[in-house]
C-alpha positions as CSV (number, residue, x, y, z in Angstrom):
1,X,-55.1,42.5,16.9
2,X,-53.4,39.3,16.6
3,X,-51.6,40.6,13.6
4,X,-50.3,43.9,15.1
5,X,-49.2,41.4,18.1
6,X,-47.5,38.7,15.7
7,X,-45.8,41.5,13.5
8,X,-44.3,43.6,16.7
9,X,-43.1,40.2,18.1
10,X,-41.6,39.5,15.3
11,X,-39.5,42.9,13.7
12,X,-39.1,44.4,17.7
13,X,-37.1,40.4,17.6
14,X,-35.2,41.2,14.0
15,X,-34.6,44.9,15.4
16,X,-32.5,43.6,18.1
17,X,-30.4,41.4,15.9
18,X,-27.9,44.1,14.7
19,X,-27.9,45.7,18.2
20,X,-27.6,42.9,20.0
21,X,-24.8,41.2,17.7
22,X,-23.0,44.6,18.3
23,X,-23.8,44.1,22.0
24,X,-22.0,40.7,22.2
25,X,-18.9,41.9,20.1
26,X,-18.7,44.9,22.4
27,X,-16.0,43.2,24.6
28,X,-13.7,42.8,21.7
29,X,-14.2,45.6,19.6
30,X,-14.1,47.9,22.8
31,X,-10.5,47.7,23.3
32,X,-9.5,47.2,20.0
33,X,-6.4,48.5,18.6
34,X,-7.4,51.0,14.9
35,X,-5.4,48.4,12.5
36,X,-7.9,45.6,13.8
37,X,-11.3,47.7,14.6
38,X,-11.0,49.3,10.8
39,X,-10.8,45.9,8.8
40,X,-13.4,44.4,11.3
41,X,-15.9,46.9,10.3
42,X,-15.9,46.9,6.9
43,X,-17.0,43.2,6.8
44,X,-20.2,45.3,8.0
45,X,-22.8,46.1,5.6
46,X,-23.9,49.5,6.9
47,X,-26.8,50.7,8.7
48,X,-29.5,49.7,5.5
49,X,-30.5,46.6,7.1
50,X,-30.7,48.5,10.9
51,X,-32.7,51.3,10.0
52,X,-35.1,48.6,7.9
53,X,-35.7,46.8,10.7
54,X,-36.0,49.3,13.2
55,X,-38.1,51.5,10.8
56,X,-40.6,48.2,11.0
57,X,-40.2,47.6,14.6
58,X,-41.7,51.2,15.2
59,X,-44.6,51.1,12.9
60,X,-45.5,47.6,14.1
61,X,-45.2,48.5,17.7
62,X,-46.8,52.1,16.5
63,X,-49.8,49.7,15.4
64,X,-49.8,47.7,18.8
65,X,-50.1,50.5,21.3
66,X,-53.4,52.1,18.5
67,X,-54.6,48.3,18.7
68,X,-54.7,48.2,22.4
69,X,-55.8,51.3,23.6
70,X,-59.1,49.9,25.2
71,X,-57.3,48.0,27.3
72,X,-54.9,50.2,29.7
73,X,-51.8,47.9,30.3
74,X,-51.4,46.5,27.2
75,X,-51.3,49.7,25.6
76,X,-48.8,50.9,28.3
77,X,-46.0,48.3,27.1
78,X,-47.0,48.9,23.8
79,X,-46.3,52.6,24.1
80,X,-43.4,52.0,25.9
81,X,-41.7,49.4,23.3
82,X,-42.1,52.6,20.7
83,X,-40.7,55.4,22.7
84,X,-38.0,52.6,22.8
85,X,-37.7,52.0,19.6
86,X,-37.9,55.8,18.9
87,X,-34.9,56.6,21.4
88,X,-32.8,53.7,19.9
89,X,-33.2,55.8,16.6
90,X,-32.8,59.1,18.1
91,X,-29.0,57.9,20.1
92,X,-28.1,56.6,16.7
93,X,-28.3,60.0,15.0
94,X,-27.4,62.2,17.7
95,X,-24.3,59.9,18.2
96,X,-23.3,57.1,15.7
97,X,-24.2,58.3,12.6
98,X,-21.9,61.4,13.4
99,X,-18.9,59.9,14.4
100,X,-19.4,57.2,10.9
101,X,-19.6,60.3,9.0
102,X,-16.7,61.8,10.5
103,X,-14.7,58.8,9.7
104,X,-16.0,57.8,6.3
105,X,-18.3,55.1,7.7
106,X,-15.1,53.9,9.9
107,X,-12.7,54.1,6.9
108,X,-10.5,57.2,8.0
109,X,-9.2,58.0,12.0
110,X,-10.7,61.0,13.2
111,X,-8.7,63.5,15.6
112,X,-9.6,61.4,18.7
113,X,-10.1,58.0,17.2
114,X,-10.0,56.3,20.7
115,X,-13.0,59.0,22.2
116,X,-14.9,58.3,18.9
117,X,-14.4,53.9,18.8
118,X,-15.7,54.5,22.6
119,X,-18.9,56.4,22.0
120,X,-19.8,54.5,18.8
121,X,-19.3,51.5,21.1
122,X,-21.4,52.6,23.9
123,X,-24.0,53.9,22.1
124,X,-24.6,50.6,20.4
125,X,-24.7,48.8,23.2
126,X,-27.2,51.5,25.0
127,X,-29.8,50.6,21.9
128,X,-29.3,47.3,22.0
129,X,-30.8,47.8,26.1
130,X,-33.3,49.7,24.9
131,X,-34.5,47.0,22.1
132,X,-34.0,44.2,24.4
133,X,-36.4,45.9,27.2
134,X,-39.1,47.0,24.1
135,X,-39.3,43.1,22.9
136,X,-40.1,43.0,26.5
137,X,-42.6,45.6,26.6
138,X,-44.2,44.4,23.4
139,X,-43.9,40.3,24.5
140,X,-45.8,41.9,28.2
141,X,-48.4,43.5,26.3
142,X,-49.2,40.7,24.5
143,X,-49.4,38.5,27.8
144,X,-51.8,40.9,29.7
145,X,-53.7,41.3,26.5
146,X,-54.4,37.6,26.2
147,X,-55.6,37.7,29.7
């Protein structure tokens, strides 16, 4: 048990880093003009290191809520930090990866670039709540597990 604790700790922590760094640039790249936001992005190096991390963050916190089921609140924020995890991945291909395919991974403007920039923003910065509230829920079940 320790281990499924230590590991969801630890990659729910590293799954927040690319939300949460998008989270803190929000304010600047929100009302970005297109020749800044474009050159900005590409510094990025995609989503492989996101969907890494966040793949790992749901099996490990998968493997928290199976490791705690005897004990009722434990396994509750366990739970919880998964569906978390789960919805973060679920807004970012109902909504981001979309709009980066529309514009070439944010290479080419699309029709309504300024409606697009918006969402993309937004939607980051809606999983980057919902990852900051499951290293909650995994941190809590960790607590009431230790007693």
């Amino acid at each position: 048990m320790n281990t499924a604790q230590f590991l969801a700790i630890i990659f729910t922590a590293l799954a927040l880093v690319p939300s949460g760094t998008h989270l803190l640039e929000f304010p600047s790249k929100f009302n970005a003009p297109q020749t800044h936001y474009f050159p900005a992005h590409s510094i990025h190096f995609g989503p492989a290191l996101r969907w890494l991390v966040w793949t790992a963050a749901l099996i490990t916190d998968g493997w928290l809520a199976y490791a705690m089921r005897g004990s009722a609140a434990a396994y509750v924020f366990a739970f919880a930090a998964t569906l978390l995890i789960l919805s973060a991945f679920g807004i970012c291909l109902l909504f981001t990866q979309p709009e980066s395919a529309e514009t070439s991974n944010w290479t080419e403007a699309s029709p309504d670039w300024r409606a697009a920039h918006a969402s993309r923003e937004y939607t980051h910065a809606a999983n980057a709540v919902l990852i900051f509230v499951a290293l909650i829920c995994v941190s809590l079940s960790t607590l009431v597990a230790s007693g």
